[in-house]
C-alpha positions in Angstrom: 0.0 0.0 0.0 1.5 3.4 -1.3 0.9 5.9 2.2 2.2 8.7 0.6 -0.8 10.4 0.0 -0.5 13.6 1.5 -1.9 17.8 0.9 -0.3 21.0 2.0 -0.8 24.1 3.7 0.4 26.7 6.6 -0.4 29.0 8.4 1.7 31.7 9.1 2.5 32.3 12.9 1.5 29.5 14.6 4.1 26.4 14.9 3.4 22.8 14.9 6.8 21.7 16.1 6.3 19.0 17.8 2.9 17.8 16.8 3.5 15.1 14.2 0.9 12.3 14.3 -1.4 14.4 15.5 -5.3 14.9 13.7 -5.7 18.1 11.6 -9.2 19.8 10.6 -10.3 22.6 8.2 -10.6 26.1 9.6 -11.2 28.2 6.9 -8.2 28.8 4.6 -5.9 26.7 7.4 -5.3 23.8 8.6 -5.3 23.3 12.2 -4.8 21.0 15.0 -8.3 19.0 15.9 -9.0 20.5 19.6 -12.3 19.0 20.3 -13.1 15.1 20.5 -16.3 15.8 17.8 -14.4 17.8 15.3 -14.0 15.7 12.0 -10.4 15.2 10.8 -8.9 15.9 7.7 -5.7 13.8 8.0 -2.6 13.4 10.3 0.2 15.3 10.4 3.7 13.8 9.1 5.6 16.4 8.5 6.1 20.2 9.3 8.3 22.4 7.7 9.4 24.9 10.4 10.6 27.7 8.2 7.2 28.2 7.0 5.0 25.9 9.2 3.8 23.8 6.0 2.3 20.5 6.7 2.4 17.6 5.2 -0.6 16.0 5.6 -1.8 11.9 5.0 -5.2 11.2 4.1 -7.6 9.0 4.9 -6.4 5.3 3.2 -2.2 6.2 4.1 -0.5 4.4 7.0 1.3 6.4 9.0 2.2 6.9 12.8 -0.3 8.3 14.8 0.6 9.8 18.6 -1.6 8.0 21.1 -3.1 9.6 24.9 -3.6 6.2 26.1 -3.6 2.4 25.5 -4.2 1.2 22.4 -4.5 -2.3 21.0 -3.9 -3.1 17.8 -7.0 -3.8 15.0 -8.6 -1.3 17.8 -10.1 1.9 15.8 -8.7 5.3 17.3 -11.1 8.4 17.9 -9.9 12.0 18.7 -9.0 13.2 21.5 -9.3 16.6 22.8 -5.5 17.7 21.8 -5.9 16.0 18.9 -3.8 12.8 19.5 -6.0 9.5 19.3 -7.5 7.1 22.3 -8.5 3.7 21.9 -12.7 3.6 21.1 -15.0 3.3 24.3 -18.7 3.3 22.2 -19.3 6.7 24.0 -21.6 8.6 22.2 -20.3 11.4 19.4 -16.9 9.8 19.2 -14.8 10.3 16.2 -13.2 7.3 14.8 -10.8 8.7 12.7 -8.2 5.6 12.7 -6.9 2.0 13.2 -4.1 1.2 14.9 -2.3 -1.4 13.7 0.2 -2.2 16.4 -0.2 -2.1 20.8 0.8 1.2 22.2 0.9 3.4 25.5 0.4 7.0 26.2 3.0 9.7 24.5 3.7 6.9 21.6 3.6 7.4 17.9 1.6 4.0 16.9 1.3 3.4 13.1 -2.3 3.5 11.8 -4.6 3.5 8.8 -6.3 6.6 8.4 -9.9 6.2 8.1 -12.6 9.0 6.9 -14.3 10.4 9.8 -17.3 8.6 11.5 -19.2 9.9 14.2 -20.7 7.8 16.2 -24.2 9.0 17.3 
């Protein structure tokens, strides 16, 4: 499977040093970190250029590591949480699964997933 399958943008002043695996959303013209566990990703970050805070973003059917808050297991789908990293699926109402991981992993790891298109569970 070919997980180069990325889209760019910036946005000037703001740096995402720091904040690769993390789930990005539209806002407007930019692209910025997902802050909420409803909003609906766009992709993962996998690279940032930190001259000009461009992103290299993968899309939904690219494998690519994906920083975790918490336990995962792997075959487990990942749903945002509210810094944007991605937590293992509880069934809790207006989840976003955005992901599935496809090894174990802990808090504070980068875990390689394949990124799904949003669905929120209602």
């Amino acid at each position: 499977m070919d997980s180069k399958i990325y889209f760019a943008s910036g946005k000037a002043g703001v740096s995402y040093a720091g904040k690769t695996g993390y789930a990005v959303k539209h806002d407007g013209a930019d692209i910025v970190v997902c802050s909420a566990t409803t909003d609906l990703p766009a992709g993962v970050i996998v690279d940032v250029n930190a001259v000009d805070n461009t992103l290299a973003v993968a899309l939904p059917g690219a494998v690519v590591p994906v920083k975790v808050s918490g336990a995962v297991k792997r075959l487990q789908r990942g749903v945002i949480a509210a810094d944007g990293s991605a937590t293992a699926e509880a069934g809790a109402a207006n989840e976003v699964a955005y992901c599935q991981f496809l090894a174990d992993g802990v808090a504070d790891e980068t875990v390689n997933a394949l990124i799904l298109a949003p669905v929120k569970r209602a």
